[in-house]
C-alpha positions as CSV (number, residue, x, y, z in Angstrom):
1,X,-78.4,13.6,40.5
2,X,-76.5,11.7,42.7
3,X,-74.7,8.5,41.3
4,X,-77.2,6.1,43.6
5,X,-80.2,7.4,41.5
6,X,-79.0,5.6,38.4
7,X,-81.2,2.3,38.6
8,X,-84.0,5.1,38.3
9,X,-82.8,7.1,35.3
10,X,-82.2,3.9,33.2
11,X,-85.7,2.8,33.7
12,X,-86.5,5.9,32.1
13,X,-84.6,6.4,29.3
14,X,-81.9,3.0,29.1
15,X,-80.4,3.7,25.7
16,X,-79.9,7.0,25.3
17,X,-78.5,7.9,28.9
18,X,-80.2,11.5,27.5
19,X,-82.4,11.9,30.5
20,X,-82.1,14.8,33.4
21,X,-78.5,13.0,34.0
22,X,-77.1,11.5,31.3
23,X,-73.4,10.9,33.2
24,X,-74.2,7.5,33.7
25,X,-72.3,4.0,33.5
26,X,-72.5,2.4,30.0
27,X,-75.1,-0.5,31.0
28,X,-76.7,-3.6,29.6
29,X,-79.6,-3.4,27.5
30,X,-83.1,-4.0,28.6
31,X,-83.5,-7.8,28.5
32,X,-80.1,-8.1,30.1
33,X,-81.0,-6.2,32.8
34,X,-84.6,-7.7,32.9
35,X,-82.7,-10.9,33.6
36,X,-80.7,-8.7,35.7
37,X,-83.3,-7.7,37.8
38,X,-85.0,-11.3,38.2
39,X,-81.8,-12.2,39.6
40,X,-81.4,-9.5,42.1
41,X,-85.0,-9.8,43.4
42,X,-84.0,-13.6,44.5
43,X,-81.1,-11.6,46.3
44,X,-83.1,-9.0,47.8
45,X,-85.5,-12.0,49.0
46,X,-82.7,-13.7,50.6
47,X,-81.1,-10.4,52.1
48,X,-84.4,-9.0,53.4
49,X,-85.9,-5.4,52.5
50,X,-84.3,-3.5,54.9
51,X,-80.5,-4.4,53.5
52,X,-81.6,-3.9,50.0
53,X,-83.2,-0.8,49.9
54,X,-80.1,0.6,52.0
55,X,-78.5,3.6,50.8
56,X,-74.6,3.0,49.2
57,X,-71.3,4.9,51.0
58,X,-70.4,7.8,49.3
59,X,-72.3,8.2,46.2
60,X,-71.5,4.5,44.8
61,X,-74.2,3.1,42.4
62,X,-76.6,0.5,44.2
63,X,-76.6,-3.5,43.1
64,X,-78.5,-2.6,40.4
65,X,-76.0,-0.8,38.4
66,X,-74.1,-3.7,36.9
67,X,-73.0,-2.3,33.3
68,X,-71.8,0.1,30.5
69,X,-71.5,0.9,26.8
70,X,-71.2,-1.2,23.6
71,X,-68.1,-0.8,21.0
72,X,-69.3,2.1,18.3
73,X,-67.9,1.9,15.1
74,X,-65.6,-1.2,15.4
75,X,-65.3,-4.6,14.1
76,X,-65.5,-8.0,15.2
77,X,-62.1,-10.2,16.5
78,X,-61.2,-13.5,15.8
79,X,-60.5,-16.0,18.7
80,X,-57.6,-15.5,20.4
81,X,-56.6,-12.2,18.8
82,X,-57.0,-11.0,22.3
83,X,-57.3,-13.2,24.9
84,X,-56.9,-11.5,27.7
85,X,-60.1,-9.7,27.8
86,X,-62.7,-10.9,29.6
87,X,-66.2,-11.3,30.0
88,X,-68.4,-11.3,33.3
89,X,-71.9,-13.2,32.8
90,X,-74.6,-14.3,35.6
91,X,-76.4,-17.3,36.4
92,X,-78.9,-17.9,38.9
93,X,-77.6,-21.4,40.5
94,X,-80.0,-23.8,39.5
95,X,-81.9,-22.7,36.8
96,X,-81.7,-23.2,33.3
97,X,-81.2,-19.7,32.1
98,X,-78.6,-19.2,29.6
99,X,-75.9,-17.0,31.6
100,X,-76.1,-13.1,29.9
101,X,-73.6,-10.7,29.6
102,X,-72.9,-8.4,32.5
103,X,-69.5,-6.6,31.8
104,X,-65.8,-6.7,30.9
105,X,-62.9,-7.5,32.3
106,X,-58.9,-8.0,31.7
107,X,-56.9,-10.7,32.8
108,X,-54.1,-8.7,34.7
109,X,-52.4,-11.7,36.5
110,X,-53.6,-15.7,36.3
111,X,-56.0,-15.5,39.2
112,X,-56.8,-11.7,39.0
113,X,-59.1,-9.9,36.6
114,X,-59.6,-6.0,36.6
115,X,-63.0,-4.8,36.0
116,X,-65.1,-1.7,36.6
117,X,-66.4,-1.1,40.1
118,X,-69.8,-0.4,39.1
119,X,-70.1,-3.5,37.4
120,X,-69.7,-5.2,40.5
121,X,-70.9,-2.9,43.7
122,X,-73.7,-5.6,44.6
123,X,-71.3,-8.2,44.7
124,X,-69.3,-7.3,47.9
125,X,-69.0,-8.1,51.4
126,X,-71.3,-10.8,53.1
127,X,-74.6,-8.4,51.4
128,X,-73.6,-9.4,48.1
129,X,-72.4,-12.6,48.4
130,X,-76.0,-13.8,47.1
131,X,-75.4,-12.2,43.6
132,X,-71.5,-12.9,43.8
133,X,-72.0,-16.7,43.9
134,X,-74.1,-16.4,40.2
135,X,-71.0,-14.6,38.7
136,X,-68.8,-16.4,36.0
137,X,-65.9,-15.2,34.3
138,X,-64.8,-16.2,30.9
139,X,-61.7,-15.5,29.5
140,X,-60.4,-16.4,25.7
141,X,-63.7,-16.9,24.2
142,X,-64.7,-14.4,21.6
143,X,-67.6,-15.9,20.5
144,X,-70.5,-15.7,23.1
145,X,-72.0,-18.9,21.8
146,X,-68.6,-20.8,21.8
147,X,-69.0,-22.2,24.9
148,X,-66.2,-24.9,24.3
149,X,-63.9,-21.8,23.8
150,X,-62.3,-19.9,26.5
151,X,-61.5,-21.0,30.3
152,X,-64.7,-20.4,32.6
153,X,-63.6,-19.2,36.6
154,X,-65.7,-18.5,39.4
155,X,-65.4,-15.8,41.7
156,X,-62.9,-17.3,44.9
157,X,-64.7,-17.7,48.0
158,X,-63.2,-16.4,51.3
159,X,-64.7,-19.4,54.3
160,X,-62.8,-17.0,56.7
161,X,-65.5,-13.9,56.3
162,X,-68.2,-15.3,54.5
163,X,-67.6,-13.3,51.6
164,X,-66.5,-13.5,47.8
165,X,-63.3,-11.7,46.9
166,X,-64.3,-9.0,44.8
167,X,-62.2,-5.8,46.1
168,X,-63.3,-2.2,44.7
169,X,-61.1,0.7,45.0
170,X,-61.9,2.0,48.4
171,X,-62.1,5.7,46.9
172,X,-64.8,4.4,44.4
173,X,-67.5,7.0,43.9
174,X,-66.2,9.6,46.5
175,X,-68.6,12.5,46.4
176,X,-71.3,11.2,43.8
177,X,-68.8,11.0,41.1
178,X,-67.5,7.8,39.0
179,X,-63.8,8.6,40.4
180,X,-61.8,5.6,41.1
181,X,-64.4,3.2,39.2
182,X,-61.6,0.1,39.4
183,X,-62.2,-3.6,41.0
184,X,-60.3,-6.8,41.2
185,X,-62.2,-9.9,41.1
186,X,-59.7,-12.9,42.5
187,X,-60.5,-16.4,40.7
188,X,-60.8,-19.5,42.1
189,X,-58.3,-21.1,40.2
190,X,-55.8,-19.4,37.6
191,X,-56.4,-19.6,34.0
192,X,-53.6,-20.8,31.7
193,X,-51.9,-20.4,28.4
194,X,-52.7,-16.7,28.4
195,X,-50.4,-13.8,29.0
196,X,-52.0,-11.1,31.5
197,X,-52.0,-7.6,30.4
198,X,-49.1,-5.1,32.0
199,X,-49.6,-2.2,33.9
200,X,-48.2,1.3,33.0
201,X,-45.8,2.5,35.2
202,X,-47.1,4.8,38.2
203,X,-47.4,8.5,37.6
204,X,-46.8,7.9,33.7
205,X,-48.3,9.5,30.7
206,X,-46.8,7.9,27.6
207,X,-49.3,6.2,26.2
208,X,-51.8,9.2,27.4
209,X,-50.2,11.9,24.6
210,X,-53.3,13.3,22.9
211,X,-53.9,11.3,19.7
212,X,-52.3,8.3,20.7
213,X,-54.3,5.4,19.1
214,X,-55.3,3.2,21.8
215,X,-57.6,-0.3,21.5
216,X,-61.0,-0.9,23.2
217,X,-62.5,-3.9,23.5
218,X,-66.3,-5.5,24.7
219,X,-69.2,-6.9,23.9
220,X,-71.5,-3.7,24.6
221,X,-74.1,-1.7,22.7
222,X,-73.1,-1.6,18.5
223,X,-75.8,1.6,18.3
224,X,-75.1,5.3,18.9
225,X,-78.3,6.8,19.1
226,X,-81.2,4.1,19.2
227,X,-81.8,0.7,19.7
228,X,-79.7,-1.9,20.4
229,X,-77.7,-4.5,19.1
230,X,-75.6,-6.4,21.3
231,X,-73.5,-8.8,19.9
232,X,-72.5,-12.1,20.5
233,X,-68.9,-11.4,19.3
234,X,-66.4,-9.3,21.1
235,X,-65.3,-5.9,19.0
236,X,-62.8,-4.0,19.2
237,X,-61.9,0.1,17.7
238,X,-59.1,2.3,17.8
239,X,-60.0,5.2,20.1
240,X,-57.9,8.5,20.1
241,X,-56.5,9.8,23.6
242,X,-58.2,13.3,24.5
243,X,-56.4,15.6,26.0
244,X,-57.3,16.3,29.6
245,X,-58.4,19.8,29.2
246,X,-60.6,19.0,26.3
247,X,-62.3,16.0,28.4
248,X,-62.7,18.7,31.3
249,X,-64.6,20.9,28.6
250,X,-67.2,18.0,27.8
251,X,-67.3,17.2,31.5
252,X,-66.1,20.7,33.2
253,X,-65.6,20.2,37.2
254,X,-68.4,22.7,38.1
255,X,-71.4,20.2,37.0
256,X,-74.2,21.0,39.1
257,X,-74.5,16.9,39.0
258,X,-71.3,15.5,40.1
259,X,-71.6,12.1,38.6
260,X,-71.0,14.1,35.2
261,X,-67.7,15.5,36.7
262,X,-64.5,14.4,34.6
263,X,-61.9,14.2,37.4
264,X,-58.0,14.5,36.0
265,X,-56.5,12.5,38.8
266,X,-58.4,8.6,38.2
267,X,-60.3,9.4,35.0
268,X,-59.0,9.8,31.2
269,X,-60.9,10.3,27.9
270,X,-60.2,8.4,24.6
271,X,-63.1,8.5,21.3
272,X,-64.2,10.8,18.8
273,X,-66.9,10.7,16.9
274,X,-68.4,7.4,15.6
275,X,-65.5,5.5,17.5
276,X,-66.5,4.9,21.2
277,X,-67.3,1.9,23.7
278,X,-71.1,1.9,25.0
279,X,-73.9,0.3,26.7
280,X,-71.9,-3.6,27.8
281,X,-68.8,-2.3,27.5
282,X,-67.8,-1.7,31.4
283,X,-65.0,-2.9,33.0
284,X,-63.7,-3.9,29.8
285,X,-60.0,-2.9,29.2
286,X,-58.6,0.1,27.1
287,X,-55.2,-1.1,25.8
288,X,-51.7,-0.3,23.6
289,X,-49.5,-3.1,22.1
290,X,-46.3,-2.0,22.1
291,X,-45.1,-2.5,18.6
292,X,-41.8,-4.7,17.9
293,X,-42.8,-6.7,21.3
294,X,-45.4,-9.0,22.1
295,X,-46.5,-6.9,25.3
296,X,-50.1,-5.1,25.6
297,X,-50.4,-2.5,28.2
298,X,-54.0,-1.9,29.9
299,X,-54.4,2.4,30.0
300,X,-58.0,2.3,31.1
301,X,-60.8,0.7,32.4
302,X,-64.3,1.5,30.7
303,X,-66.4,3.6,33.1
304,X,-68.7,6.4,32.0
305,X,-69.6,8.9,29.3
306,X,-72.5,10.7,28.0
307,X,-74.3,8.5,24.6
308,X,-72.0,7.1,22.6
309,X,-69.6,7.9,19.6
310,X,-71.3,11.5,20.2
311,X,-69.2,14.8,18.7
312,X,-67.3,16.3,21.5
313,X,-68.5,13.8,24.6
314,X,-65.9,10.8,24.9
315,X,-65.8,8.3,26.9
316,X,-64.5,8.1,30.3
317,X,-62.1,5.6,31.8
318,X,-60.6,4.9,35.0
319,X,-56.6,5.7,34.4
320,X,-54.6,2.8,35.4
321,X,-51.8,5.0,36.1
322,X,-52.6,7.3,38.5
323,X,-50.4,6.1,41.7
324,X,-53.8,5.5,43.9
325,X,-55.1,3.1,41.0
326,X,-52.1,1.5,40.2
327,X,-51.4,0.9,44.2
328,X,-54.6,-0.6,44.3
329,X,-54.2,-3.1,41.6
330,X,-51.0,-3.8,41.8
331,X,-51.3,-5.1,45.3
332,X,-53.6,-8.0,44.1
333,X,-51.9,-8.6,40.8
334,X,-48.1,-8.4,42.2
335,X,-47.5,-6.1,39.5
């Protein structure tokens, strides 16, 4: 299965992610993405059938794909125990619906935030501008329902193209896997009073030794096996570093299906069993606080896995420190 036929396979099994291709993005639940849906039919309406139904470069997931996995086995955080991570919600303009819960995201400079490129395929160029103008990110509120929490920013909007600025990683998806699965979003107007997350040096691997306890954060899927429970509260569990060999084990290179390929060069694994992110959780940020200092590093980027908090299947994330990534980023975030 290639990674464009993923709007099918959640339709057919959304939880679980156990159907003939379970190597997918850890998306919303089903009446996120039935809100989801509503607003990407007024899209396709305004876009016209012909540029909807149009197949994606290289593999990439269609507009539909907007989401990943929930934290498994964590526990809730208090407000401003980690403000930087944030949270992407949609809105139809001018309706009454209460915005829902698309992804994550991590403040990585005051006008940039770092998210998943899956979450946000849809969004880009003068196509996606339709669903782009419904996107709001929050940042600092913990507490979905909070709304007098947190600093709300839209999505900057370029007058020069006709387009919002939402970058992805121009490697994203190369050859129907989730390679590269990194996107900025630049705001249109910085948020303040909160300290972006640094970026790990280029090419580095010390906060990648296998065992290292790393932090994951989001608002996804609290279930490993069935139903769902989304909360309204951001999580957070300490995730273990997998060693690259073990993750090409779970996810070995020869794959018939590509899109369950683990791929050492953007991709690292982190979880074990009971401890995972899931369904919600994409885009959001995987993280180390340096001890003795009052920095916090961002190591990953949710992506992809197969379930969650399952033995011997962690979860994926896009490595913030292979040189290509860090390029990438780094040129929007000036770090």
């Amino acid at each position: 299965m290639d990674v464009g036929d993923f709007p099918t396979q959640i339709k057919v099994n959304f939880m679980h992610r156990q159907t003939t291709s379970p190597f997918l993005p850890r998306v919303i639940n089903d009446r996120q993405r039935r809100l989801l849906l509503g607003a990407l039919t007024v899209s396709v309406i305004a876009l016209g059938a012909a540029e909807a139904s149009a197949a994606s470069p290289a593999g990439n997931p269609s507009p539909q794909s907007l989401t990943k996995p929930f934290i498994i086995g964590g526990s809730e955080v208090a407000q401003g125990r980690y403000p930087y991570v944030a949270e992407l919600t949609l809105k139809r303009q001018g309706s009454d619906d209460v915005p829902y819960h698309a992804c994550g995201g991590s403040l990585i400079s005051p006008s940039v935030v770092l998210t998943a490129a899956h979450c946000v395929t849809g969004m880009v160029g003068r196509r996606g501008a339709a669903l782009a103008t419904d996107l709001n990110v929050v940042v600092n509120r913990a507490d979905q329902r909070q709304t007098h929490l947190g600093q709300e920013r839209r999505v900057r909007y370029n007058a020069r193209n006709g387009q919002y600025d939402i970058i992805i990683h121009p490697r994203y998806g190369e050859g129907g896997t989730h390679a590269f699965d990194v996107a900025v979003i630049l705001l249109d107007k910085p948020v303040t009073g909160v300290e972006p997350l640094k970026l790990p040096s280029p090419g580095s691997d010390a906060m990648e030794r296998p065992g290292a306890l790393l932090t994951v954060a989001g608002w996804g899927n609290t279930f490993s096996d069935t139903g769902v429970d989304q909360p309204e509260g951001l999580r957070s569990v300490r995730v273990p570093v997998v060693a690259s060999w073990e993750c090409s084990f779970a996810y070995p290179m020869d794959n018939p299906r590509p899109s369950g390929r683990f791929q050492p060069g953007s991709m690292m694994c982190a979880g074990v069993r009971g401890q995972d992110s899931c369904q919600g959780d994409s885009g959001g940020p995987l993280f180390a606080e340096v001890p003795g200092t009052t920095t916090v590093v961002q190591v990953g980027v949710v992506s992809w896995g197969n379930g969650c908090g399952k033995a011997g299947m962690p979860g994926v994330y896009a490595k913030l420190s292979a040189p290509e990534i860090f390029e990438f980023i780094s040129a929007y975030s000036g770090q």
